[in-house]
DRENTORKOL-3810 file (N, C-alpha, C; in nm, 4 decimals):
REM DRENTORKOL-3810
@n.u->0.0842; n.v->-0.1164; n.w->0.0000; ca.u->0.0000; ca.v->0.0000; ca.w->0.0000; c.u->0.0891; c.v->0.1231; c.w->0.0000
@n.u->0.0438; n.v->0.2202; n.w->-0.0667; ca.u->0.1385; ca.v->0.3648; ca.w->-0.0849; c.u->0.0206; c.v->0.4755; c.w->-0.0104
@n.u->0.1199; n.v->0.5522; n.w->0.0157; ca.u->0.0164; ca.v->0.7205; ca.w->0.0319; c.u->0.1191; c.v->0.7997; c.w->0.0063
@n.u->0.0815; n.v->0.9092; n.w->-0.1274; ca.u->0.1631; ca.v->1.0066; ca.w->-0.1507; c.u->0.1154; c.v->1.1453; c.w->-0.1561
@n.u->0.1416; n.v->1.2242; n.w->-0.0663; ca.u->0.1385; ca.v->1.3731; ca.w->-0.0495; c.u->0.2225; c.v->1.4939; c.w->-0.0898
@n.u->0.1573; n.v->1.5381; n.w->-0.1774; ca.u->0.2583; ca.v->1.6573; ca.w->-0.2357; c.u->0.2757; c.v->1.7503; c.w->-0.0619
@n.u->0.4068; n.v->1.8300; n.w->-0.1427; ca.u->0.4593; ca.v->1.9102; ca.w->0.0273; c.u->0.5850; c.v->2.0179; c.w->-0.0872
@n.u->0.5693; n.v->2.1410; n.w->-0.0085; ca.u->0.6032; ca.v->2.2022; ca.w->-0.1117; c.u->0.7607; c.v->2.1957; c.w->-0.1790
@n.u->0.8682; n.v->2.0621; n.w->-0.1191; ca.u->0.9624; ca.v->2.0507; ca.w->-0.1789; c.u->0.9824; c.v->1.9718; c.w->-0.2507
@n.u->0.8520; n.v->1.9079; n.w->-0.2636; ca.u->0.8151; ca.v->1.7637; ca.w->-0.3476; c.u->0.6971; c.v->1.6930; c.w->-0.3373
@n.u->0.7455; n.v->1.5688; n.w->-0.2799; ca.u->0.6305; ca.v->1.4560; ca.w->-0.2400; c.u->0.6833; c.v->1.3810; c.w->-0.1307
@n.u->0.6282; n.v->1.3217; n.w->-0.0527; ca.u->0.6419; ca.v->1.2564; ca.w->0.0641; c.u->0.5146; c.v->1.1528; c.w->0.0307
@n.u->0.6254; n.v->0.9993; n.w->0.0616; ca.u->0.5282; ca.v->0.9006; ca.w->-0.0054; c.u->0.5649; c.v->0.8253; c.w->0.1186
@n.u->0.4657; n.v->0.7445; n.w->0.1432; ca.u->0.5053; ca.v->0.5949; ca.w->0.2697; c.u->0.4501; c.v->0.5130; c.w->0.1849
@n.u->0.5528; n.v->0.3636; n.w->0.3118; ca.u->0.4837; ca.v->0.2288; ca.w->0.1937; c.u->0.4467; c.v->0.1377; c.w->0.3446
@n.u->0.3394; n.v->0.1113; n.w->0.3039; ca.u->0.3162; ca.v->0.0205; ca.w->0.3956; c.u->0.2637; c.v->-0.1258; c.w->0.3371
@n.u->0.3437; n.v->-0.2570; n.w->0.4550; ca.u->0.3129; ca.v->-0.4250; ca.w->0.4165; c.u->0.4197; c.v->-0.4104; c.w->0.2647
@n.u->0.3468; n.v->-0.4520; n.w->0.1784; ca.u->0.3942; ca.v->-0.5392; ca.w->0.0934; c.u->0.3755; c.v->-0.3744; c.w->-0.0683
@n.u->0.5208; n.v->-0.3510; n.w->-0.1316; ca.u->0.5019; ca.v->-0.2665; ca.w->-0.2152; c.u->0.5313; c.v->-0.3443; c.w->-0.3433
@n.u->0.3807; n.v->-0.2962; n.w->-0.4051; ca.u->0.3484; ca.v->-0.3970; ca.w->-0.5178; c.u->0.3669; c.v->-0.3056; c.w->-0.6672
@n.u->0.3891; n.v->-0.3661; n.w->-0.7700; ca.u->0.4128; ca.v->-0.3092; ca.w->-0.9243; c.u->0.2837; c.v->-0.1779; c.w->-0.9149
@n.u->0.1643; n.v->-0.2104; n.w->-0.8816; ca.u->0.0305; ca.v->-0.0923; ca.w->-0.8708; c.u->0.0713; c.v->0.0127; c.w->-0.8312
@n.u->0.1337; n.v->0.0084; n.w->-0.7054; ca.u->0.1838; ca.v->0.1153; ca.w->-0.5895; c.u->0.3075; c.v->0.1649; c.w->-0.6695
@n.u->0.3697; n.v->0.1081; n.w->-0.7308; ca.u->0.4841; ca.v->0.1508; ca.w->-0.7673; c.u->0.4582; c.v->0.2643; c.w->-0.9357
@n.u->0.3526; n.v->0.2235; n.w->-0.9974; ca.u->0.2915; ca.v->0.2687; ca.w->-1.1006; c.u->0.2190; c.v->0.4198; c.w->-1.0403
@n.u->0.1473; n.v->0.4168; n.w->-0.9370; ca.u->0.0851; ca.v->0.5453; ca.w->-0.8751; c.u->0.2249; c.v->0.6443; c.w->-0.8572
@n.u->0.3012; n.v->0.6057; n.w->-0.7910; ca.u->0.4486; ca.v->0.6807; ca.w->-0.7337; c.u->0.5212; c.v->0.7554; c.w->-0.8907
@n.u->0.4987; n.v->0.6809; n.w->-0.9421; ca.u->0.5568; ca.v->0.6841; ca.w->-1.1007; c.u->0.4812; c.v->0.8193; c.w->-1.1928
@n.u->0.3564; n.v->0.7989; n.w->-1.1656; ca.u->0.2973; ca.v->0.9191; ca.w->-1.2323; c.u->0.2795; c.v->0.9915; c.w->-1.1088
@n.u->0.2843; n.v->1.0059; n.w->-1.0250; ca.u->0.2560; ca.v->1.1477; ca.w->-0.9070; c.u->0.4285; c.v->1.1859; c.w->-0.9174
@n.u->0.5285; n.v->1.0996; n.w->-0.9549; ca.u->0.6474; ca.v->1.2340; ca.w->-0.9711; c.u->0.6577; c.v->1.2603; c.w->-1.0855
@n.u->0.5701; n.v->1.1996; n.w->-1.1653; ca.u->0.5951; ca.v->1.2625; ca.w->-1.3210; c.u->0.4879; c.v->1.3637; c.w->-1.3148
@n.u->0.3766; n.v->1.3714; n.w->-1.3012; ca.u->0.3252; ca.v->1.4930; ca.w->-1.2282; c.u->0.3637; c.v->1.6444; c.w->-1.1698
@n.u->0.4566; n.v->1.6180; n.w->-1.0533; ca.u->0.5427; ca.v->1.6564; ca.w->-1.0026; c.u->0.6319; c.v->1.7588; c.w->-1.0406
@n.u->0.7214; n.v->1.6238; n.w->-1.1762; ca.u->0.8325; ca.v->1.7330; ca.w->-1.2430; c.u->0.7799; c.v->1.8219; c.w->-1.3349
@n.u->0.6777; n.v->1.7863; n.w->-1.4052; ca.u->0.6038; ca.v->1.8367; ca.w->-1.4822; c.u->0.5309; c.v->2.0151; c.w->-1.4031
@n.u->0.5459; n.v->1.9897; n.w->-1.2714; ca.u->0.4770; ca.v->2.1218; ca.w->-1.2694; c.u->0.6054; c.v->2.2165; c.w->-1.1801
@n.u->0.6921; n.v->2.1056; n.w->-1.0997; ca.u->0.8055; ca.v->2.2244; ca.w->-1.0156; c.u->0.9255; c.v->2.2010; c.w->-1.0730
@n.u->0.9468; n.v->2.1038; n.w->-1.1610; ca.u->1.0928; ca.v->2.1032; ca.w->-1.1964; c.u->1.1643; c.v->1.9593; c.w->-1.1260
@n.u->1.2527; n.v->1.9713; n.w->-1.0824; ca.u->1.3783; ca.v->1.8594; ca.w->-1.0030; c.u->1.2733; c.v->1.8329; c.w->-0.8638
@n.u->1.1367; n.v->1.7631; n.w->-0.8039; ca.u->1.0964; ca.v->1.7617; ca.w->-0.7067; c.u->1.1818; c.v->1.6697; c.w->-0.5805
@n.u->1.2113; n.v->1.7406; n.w->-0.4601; ca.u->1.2540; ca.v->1.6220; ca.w->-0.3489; c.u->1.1812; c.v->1.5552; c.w->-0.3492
@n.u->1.1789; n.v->1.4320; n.w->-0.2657; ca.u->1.1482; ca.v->1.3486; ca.w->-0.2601; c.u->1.1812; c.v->1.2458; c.w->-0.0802
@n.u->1.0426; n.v->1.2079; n.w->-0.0008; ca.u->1.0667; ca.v->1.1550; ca.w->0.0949; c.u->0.9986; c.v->1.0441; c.w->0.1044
@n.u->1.1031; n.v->0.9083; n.w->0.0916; ca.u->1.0611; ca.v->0.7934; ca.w->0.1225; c.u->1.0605; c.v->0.7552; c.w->0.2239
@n.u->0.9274; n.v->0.6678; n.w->0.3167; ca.u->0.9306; ca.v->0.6273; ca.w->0.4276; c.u->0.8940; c.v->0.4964; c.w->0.4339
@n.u->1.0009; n.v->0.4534; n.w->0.4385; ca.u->0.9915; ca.v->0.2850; ca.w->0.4784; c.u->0.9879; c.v->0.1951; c.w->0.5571
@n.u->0.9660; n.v->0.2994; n.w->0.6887; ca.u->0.9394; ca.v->0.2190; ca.w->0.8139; c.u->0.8336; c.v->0.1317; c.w->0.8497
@n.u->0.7069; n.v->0.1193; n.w->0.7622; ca.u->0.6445; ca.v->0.0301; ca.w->0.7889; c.u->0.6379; c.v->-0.0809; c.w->0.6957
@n.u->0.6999; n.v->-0.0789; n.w->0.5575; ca.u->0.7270; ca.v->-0.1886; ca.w->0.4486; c.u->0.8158; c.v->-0.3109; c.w->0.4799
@n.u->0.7206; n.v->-0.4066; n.w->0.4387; ca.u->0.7603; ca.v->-0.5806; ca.w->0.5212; c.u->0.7885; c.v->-0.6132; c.w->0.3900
@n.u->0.8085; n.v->-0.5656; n.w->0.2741; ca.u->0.8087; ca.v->-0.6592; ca.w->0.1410; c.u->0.8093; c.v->-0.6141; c.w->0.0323
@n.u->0.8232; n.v->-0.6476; n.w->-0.0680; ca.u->0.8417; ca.v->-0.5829; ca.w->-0.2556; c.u->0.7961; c.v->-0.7149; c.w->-0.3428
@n.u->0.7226; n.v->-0.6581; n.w->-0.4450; ca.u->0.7157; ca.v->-0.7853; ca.w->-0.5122; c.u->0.8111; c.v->-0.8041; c.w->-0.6605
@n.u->0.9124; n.v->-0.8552; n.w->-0.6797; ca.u->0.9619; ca.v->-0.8671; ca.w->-0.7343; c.u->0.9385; c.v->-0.7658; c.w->-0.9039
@n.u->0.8491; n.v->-0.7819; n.w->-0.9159; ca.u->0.8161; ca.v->-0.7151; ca.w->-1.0597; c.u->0.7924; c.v->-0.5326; c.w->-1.0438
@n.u->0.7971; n.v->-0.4868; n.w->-0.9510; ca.u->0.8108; ca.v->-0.4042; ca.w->-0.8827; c.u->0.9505; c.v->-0.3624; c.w->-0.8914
@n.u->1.0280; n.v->-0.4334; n.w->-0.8251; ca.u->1.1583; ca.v->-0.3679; ca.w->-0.7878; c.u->1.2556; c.v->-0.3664; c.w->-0.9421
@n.u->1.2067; n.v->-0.4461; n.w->-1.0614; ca.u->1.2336; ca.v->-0.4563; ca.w->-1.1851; c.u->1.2254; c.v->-0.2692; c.w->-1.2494
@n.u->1.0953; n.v->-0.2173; n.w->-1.2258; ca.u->1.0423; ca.v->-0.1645; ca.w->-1.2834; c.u->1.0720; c.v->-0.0375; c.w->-1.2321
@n.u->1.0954; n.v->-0.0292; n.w->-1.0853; ca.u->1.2109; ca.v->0.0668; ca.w->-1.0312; c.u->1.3011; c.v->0.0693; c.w->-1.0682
@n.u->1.4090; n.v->-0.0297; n.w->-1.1067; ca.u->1.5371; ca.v->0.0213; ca.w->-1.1725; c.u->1.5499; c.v->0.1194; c.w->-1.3046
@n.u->1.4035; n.v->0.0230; n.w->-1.3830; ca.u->1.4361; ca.v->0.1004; ca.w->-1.5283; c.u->1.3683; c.v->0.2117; c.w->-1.4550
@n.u->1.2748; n.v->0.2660; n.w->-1.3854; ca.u->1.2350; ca.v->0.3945; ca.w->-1.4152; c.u->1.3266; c.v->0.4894; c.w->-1.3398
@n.u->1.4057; n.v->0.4835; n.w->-1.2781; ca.u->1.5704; ca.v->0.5365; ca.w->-1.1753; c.u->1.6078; c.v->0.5229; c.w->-1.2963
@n.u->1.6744; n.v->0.4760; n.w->-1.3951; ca.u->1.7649; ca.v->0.5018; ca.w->-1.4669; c.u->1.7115; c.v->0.5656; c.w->-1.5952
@n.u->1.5589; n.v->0.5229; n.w->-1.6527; ca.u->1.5516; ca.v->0.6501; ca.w->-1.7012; c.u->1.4837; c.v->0.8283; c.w->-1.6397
@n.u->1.4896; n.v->0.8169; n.w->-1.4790; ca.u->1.4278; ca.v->0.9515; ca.w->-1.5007; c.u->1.4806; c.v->1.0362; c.w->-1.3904
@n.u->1.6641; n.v->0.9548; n.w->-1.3448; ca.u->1.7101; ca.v->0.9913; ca.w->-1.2513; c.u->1.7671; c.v->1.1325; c.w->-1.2398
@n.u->1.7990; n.v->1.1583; n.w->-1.3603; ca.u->1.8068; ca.v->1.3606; ca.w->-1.4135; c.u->1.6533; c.v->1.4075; c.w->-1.3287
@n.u->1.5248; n.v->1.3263; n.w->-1.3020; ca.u->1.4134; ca.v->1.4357; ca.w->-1.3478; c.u->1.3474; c.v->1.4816; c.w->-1.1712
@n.u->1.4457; n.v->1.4506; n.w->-1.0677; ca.u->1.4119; ca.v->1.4546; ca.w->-0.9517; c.u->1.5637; c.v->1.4954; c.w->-0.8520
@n.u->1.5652; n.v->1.5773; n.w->-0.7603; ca.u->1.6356; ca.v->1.5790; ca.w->-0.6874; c.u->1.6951; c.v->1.5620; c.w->-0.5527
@n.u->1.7020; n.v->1.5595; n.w->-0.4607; ca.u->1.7166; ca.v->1.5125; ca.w->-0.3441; c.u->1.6000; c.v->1.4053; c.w->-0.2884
@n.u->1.6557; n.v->1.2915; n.w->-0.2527; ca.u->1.6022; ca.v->1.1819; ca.w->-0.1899; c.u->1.6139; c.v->1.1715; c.w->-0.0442
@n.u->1.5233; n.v->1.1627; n.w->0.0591; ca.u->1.5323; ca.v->1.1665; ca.w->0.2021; c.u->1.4151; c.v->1.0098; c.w->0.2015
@n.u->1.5539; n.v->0.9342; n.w->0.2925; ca.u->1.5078; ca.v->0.7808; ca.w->0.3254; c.u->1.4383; c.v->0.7768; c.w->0.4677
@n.u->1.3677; n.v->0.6843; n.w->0.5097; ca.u->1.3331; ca.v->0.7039; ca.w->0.6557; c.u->1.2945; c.v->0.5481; c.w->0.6631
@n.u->1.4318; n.v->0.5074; n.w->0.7405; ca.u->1.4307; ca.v->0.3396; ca.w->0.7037; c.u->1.4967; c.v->0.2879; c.w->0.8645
@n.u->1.4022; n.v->0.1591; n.w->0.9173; ca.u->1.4495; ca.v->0.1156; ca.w->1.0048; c.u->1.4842; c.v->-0.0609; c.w->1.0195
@n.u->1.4493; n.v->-0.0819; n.w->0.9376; ca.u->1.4576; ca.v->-0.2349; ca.w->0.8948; c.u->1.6405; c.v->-0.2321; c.w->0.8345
@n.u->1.6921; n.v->-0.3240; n.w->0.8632; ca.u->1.8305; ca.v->-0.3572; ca.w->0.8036; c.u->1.8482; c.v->-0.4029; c.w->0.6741
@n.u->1.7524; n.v->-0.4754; n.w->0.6418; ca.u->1.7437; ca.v->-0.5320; ca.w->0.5118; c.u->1.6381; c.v->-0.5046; c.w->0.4000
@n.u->1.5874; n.v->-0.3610; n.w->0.4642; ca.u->1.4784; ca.v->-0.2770; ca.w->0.3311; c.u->1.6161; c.v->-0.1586; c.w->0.3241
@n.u->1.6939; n.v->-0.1333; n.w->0.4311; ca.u->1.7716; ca.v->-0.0169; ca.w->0.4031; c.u->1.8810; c.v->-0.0626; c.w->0.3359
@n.u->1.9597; n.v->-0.1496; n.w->0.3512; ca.u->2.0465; ca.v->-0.2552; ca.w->0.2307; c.u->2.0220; c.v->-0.2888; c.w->0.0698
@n.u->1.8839; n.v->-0.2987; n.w->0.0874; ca.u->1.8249; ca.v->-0.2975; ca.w->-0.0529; c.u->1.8378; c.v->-0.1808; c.w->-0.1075
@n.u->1.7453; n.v->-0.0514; n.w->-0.0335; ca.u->1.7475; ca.v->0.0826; ca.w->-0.0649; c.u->1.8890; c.v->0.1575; c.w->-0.1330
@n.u->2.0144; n.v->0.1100; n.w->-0.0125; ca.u->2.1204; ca.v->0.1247; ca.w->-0.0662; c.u->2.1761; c.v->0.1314; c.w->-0.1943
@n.u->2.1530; n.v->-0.0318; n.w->-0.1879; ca.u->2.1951; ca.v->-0.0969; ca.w->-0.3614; c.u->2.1459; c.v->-0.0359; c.w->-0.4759
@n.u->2.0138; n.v->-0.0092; n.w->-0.4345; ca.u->1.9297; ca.v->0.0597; ca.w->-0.5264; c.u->1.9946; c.v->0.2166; c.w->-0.6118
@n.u->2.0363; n.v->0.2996; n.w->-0.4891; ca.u->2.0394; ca.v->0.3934; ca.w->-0.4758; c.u->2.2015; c.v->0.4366; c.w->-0.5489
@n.u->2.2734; n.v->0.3048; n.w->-0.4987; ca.u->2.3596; ca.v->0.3029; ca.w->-0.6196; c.u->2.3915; c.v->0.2650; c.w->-0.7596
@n.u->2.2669; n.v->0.2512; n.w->-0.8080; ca.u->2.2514; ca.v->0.2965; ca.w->-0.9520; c.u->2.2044; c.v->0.3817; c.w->-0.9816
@n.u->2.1709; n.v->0.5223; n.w->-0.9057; ca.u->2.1493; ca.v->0.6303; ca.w->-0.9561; c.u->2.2678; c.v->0.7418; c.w->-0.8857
@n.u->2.2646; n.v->0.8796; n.w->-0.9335; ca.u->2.3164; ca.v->0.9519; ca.w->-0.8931; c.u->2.2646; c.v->1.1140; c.w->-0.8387
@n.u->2.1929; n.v->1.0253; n.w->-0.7972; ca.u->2.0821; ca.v->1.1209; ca.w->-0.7141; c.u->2.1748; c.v->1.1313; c.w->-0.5513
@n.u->2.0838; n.v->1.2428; n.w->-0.4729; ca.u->2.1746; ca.v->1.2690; ca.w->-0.3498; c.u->2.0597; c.v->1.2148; c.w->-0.2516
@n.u->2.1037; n.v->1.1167; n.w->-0.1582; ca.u->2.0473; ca.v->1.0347; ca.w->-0.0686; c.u->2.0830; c.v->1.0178; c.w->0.0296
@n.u->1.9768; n.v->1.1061; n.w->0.1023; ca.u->2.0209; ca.v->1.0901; ca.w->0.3281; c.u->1.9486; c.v->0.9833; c.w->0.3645
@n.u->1.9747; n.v->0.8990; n.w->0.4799; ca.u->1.9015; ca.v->0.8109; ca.w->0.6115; c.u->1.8612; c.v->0.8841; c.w->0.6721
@n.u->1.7603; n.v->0.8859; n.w->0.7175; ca.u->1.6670; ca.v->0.9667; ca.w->0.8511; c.u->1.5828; c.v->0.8376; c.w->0.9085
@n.u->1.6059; n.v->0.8553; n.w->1.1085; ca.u->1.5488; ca.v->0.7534; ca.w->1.1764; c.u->1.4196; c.v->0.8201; c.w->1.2008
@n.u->1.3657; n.v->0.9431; n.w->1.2019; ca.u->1.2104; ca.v->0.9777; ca.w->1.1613; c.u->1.2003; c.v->1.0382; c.w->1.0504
@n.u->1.0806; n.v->1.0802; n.w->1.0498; ca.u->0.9799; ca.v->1.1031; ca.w->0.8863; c.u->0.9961; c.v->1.2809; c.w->0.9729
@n.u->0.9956; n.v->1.3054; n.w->1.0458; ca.u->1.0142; ca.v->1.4536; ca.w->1.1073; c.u->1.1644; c.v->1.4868; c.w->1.0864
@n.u->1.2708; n.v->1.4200; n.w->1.0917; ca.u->1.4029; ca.v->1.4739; ca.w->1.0541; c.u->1.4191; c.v->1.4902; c.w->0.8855
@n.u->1.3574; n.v->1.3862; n.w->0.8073; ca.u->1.4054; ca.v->1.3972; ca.w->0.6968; c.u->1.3324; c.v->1.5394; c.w->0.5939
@n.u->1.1826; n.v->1.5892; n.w->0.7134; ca.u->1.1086; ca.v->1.6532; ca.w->0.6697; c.u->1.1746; c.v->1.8172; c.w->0.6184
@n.u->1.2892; n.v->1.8285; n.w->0.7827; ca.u->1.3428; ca.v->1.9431; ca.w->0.7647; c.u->1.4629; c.v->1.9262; c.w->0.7386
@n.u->1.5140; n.v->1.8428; n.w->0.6854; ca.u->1.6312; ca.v->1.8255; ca.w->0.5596; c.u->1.5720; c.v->1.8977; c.w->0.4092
@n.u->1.4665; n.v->1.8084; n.w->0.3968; ca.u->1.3959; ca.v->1.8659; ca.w->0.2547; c.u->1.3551; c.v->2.0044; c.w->0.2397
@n.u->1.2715; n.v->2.0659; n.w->0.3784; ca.u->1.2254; ca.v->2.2096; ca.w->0.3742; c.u->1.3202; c.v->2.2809; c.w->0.3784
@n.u->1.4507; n.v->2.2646; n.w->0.4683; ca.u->1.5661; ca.v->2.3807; ca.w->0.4495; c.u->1.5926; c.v->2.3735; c.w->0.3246
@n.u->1.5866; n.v->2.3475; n.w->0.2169; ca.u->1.6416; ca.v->2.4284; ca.w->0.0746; c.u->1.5534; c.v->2.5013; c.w->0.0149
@n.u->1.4109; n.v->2.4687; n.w->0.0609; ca.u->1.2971; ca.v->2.5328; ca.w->0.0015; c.u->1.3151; c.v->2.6704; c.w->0.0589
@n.u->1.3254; n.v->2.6384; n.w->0.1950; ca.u->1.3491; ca.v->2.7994; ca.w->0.2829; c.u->1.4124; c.v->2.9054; c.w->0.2284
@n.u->1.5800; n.v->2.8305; n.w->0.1902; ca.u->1.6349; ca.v->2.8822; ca.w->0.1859; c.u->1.6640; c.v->2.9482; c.w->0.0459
END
């Protein structure tokens, strides 16, 4: 399950249980959305409640990171599991996007808003 909320330095999305190809398709057009109306949008993933991925999913994330990793900018993680943040990692090194850890969804919030501020 996803919930994604625009916020004015981007979007702030959570995943909760099991993140499926559907959820991953919604995320897909709300930042194409996104770039389409602010440009390079941040971006805050929260993965503290995600138990799972379904394989065809995490396929479909790579190609869309590699083609649309120009079209977004700063990534803020919020990960407490060892082995969703390991994945995240790996992930994260096939793009070259800029990517913090945050142990709440409130720290990574004002990582993202200080550039807007500023």
């Amino acid at each position: 399950m996803i919930s994604i909320r625009e916020q004015d330095y981007g979007l702030d999305v959570a995943l909760f249980n099991e993140f499926s190809l559907a959820d991953f398709k919604l995320f897909e057009d709300a930042l194409v959305k996104r770039v389409a109306e602010q440009g390079k949008p941040d971006v805050l993933l929260d993965l503290t409640e995600l138990v799972d991925f379904t394989l065809d999913m995490a396929v479909e994330e790579v190609k869309f990171v590699r083609a649309h990793e120009q079209d977004f900018g700063r990534i803020a993680l919020v990960v407490s599991d060892v082995w969703i943040k390991l994945a995240a990692h790996i992930a994260g090194l096939l793009s070259h996007n800029h990517l913090e850890y945050f142990d709440t969804v409130e720290e990574a919030q004002a990582w993202l808003a200080r550039s807007v501020a500023a």
